[in-house]
C-alpha positions as CSV (number, residue, x, y, z in Angstrom):
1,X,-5.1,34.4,5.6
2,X,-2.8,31.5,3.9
3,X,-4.2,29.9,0.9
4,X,-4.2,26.8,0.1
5,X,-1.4,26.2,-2.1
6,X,0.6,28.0,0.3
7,X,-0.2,24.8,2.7
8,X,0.1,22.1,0.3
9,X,3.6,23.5,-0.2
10,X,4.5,24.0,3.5
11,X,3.0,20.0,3.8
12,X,5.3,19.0,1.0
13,X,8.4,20.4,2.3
14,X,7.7,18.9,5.6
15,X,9.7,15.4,5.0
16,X,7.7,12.1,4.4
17,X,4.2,11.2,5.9
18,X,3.2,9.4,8.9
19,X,1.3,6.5,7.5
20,X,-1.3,4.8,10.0
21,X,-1.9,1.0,9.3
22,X,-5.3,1.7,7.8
23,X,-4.6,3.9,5.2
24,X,-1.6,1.4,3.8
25,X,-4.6,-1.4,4.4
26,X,-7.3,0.9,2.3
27,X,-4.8,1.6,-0.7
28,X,-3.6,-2.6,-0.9
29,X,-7.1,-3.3,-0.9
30,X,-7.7,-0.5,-3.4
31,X,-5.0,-1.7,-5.6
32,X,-5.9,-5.2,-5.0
33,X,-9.0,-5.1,-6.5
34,X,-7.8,-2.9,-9.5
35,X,-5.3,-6.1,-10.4
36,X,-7.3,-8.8,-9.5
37,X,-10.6,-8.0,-9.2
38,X,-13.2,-9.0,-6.2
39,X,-12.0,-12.3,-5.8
40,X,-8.3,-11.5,-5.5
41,X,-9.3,-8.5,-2.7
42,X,-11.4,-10.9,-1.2
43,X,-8.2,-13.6,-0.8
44,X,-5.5,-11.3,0.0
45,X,-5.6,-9.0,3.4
46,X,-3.2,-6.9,4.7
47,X,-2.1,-8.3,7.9
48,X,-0.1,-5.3,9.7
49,X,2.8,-2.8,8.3
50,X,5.6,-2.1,10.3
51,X,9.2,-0.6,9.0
52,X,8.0,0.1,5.5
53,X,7.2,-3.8,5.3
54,X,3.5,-4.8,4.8
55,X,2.5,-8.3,5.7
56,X,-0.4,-10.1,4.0
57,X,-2.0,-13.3,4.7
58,X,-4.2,-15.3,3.1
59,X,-5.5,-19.1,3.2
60,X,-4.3,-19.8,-0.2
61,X,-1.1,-20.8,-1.3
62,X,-2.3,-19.6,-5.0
63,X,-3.0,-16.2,-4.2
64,X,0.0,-15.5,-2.1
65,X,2.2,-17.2,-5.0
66,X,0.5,-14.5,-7.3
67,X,0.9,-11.9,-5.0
68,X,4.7,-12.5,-4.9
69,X,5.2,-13.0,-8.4
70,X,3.4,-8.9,-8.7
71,X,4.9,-7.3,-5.6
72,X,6.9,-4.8,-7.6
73,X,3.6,-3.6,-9.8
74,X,1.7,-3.5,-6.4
75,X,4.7,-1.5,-4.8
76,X,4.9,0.6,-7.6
77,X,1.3,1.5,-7.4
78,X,1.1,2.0,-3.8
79,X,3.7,4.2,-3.3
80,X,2.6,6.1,-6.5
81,X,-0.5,6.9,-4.3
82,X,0.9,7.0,-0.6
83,X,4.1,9.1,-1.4
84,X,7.5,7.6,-2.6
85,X,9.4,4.8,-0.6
86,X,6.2,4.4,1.6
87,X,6.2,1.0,1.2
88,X,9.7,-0.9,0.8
89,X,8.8,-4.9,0.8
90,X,5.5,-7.2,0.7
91,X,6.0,-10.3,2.9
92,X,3.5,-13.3,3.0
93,X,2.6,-15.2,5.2
């Protein structure tokens, strides 16, 4: 029987992880709402991620300008948690 570690490792070793859209939507949101709170999560929503790139939309102009002024932080945080590189650019829309 293998034990866990043993599998961890062998999932590590494996190259990078195939993210579905959903999990990159679940940690922005998560992230989201640890920088601005409710009302920022409820403002900014991840539109689709495709080539490393996620897109977010929103109706205002003033949460998209603070968005963009933060990408790096909310980069940094994301990729902390979804693996390194996993997320290359923020575009707004």
């Amino acid at each position: 029987m293998k034990s866990l570690k043993d599998l961890l490792n062998k999932k590590k070793a494996s190259g990078p992880l195939n993210l579905d859209d959903q999990t990159v939507f679940y940690v922005f949101r998560k992230i989201i709402k640890e920088e601005f709170g409710n009302v920022g999560a409820g403002n900014l929503k991840a539109d689709f991620f495709k080539n490393k790139t996620l897109f977010i939309k929103s109706e205002s102009s003033v949460w998209l300008s603070e968005l963009w002024m933060n990408r790096e932080k909310v980069m940094r945080k994301m990729n902390k948690e979804l693996g390194e590189d996993a997320v290359k650019n923020i575009k707004t829309k």
